[in-house]
SEDRENGU-441185 format. One line per 4 residues: number of its first residue (from 1); their letters; for each residue x, y, z of N, C-alpha, C. Coordinates in Angstrom, 3 decimals, decimal comma, padded with zeros to 6 digits. Example, Ala and Ser with C-alpha at 12.3 -4.5 7.8 and 13.67 -1.06 7.14 Angstrom:
BEGIN
1> AS> 013,190:-005,690:007,800:012,300:-004,500:007,800:013,200:-003,300:007,800; 012,850:-002,250:007,080:013,670:-001,060:007,140:012,900:000,030:007,870
***
This chain:
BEGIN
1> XXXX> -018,601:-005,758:-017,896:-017,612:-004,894:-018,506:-018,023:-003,442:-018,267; -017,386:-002,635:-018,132:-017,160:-001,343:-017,335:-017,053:-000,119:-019,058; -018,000:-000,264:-019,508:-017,828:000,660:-020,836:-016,325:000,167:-021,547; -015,967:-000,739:-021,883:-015,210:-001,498:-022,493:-014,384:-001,483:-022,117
5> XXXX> -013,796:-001,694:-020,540:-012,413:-001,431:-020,319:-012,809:-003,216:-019,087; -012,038:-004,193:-019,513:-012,254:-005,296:-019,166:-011,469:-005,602:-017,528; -011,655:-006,692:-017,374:-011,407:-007,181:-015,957:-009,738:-007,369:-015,942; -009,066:-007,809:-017,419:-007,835:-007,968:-017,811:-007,323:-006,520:-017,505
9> XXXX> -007,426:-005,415:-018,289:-006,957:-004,027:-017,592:-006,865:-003,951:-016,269; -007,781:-004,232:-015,551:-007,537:-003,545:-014,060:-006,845:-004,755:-013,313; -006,766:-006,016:-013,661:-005,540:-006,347:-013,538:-004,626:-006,435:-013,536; -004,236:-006,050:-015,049:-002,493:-005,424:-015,308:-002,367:-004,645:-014,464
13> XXXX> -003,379:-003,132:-014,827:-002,849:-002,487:-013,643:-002,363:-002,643:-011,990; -003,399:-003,348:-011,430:-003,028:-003,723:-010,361:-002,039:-004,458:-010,270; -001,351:-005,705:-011,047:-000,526:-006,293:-010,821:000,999:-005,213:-011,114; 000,663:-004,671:-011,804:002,214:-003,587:-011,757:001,815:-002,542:-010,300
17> XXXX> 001,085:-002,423:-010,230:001,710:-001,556:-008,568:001,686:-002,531:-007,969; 001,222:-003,473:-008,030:001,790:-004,506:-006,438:002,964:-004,805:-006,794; 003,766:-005,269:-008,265:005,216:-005,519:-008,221:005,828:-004,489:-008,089; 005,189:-003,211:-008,755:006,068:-001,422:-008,498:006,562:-001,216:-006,846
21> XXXX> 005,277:-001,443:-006,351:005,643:-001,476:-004,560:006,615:-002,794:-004,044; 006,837:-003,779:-004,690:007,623:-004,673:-003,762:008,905:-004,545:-004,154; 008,740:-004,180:-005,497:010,272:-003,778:-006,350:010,770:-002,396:-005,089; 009,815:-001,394:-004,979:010,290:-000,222:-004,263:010,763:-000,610:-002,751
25> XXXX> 009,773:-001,618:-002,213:009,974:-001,611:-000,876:011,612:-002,601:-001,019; 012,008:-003,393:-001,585:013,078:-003,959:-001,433:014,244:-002,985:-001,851; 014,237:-002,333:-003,333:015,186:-001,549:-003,452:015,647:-000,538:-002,702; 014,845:000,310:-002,514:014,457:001,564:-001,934:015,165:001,619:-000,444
29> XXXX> 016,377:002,970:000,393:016,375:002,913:001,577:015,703:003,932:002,424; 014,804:004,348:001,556:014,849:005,830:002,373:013,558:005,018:003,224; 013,177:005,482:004,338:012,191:005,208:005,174:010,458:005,598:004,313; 010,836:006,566:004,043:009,133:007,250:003,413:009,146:006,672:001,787
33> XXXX> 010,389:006,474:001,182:010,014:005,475:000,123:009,572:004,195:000,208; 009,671:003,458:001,500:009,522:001,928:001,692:008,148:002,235:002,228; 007,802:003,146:003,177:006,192:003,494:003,153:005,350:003,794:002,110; 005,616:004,667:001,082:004,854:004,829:-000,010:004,873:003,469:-000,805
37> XXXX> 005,797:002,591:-000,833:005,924:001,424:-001,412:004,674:000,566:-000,711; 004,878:000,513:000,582:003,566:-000,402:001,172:002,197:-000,047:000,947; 002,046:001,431:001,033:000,836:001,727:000,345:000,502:001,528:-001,257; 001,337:001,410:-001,736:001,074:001,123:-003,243:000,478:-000,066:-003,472
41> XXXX> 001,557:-001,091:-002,444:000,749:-002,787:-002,457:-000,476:-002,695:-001,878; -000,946:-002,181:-000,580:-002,366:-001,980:-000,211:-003,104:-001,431:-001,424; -003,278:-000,589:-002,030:-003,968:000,309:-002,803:-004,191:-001,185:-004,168; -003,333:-001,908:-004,228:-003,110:-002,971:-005,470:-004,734:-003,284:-005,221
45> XXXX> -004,241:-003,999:-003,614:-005,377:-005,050:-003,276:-006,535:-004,317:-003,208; -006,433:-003,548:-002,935:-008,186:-002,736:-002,545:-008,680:-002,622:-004,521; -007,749:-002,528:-005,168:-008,460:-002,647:-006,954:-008,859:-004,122:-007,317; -008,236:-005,417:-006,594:-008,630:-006,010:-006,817:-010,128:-006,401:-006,262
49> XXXX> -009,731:-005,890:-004,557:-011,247:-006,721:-003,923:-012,332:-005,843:-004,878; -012,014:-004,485:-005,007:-013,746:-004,067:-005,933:-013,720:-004,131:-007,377; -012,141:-004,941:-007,490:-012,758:-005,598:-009,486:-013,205:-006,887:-009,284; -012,705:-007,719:-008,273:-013,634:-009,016:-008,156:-014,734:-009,033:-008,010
53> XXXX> -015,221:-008,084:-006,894:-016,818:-007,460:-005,962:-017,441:-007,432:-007,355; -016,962:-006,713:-008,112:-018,029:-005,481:-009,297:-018,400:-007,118:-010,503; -017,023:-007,638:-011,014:-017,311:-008,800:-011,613:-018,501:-010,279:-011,377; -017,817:-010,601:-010,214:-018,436:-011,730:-009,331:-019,721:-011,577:-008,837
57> XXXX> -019,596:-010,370:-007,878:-021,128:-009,870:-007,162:-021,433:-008,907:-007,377; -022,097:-007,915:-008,782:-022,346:-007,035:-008,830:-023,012:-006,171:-007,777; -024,398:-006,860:-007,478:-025,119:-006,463:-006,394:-024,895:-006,266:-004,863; -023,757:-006,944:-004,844:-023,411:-006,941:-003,211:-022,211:-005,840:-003,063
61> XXXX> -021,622:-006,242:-001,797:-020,971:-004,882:-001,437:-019,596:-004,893:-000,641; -019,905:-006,498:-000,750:-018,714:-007,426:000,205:-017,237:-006,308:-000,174; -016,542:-006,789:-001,015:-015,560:-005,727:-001,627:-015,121:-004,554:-001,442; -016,478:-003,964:-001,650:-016,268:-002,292:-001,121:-016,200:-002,350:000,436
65> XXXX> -016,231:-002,996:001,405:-016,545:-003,362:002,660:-014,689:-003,399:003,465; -014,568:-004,314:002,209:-013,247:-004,989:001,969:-012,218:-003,709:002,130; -012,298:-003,145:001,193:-012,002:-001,734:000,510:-011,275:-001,031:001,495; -012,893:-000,725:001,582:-012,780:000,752:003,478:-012,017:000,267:004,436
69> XXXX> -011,760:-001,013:004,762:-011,319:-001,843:005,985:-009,462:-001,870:005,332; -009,328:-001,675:004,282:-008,337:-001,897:004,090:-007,397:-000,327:004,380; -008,235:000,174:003,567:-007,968:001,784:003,472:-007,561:002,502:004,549; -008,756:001,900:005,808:-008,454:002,439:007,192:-007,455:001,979:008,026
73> XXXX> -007,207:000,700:007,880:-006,090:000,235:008,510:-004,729:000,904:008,082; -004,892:000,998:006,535:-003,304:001,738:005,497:-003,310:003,351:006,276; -004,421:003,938:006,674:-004,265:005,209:007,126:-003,628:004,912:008,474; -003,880:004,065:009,552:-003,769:003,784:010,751:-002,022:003,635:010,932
77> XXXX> -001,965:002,533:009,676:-000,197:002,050:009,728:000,373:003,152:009,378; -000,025:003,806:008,272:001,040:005,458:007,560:000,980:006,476:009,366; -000,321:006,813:010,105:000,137:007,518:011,351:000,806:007,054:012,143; 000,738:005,888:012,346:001,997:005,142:013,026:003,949:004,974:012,505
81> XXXX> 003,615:004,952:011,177:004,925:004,829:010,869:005,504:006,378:010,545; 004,659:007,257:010,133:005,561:008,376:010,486:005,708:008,700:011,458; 005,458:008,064:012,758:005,431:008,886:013,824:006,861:008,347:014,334; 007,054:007,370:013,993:008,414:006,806:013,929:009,282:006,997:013,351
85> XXXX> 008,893:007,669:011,922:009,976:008,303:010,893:010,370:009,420:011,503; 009,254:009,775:012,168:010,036:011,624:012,689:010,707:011,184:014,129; 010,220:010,119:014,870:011,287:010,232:015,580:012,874:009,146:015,666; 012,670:008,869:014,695:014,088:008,545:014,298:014,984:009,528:013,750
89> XXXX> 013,954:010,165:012,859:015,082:011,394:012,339:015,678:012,298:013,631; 014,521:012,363:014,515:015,131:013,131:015,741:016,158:012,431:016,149; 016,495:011,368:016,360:017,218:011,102:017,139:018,850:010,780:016,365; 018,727:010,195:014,952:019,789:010,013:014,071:019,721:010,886:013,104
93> XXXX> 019,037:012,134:012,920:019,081:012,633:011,731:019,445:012,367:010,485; 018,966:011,021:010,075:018,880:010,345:009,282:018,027:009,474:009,042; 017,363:009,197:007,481:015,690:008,033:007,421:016,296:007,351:006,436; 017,693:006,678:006,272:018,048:005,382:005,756:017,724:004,200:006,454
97> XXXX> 017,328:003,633:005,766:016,967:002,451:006,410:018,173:001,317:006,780; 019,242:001,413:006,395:020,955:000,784:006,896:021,573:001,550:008,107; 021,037:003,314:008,245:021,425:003,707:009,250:020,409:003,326:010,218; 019,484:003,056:010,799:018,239:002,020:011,663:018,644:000,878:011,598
101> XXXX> 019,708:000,416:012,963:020,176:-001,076:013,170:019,693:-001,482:014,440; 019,264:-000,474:015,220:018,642:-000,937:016,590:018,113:000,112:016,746; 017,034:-000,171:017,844:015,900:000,623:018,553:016,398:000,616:019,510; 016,527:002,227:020,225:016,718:002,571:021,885:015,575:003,363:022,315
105> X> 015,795:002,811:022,918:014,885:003,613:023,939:013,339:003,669:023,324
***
């Protein structure tokens, strides 16, 4: 236990941004809202792998390992997908996700 704040807390929490993000990514059309939505679900999981890590294996590091690997990939996908957000807007001046029905070019 973490100065009295239990394994149940950082669960709730985590479990409401992973439903906050899937609720967002489904509702949501704007392009950079359905991205911030996916990062929200990444960010869920990375609280869980280092509340399991910290619970389960105090001493080890597996988790935090977990963590970074997750983190870096979420940075990797966000430069990739804006790079696509901006050039869609170039091309439709628009980041609805109903106006994106096909890819040219």
């Amino acid at each position: 236990m973490i100065q009295g704040i239990s394994i149940y807390h950082f669960l709730i929490v985590s479990t409401l941004m992973f439903f906050i993000g899937i609720a967002g990514f489904i509702i949501r059309q704007n392009l950079i809202t359905i991205l911030l939505s996916v990062e929200l679900i990444l960010n869920s999981v990375v609280i869980n792998f280092l509340v399991f890590n910290r619970y389960l294996y105090p001493d080890q590091l597996q988790g935090h390992f977990f963590a970074l690997f997750i983190i870096g990939v979420a940075a990797a996908e966000a430069s990739v997908a804006i790079a696509l957000i901006i050039n869609i807007y170039r091309r439709i001046h628009n980041i609805e996700s109903d106006n994106v029905n096909e890819m040219k070019y």
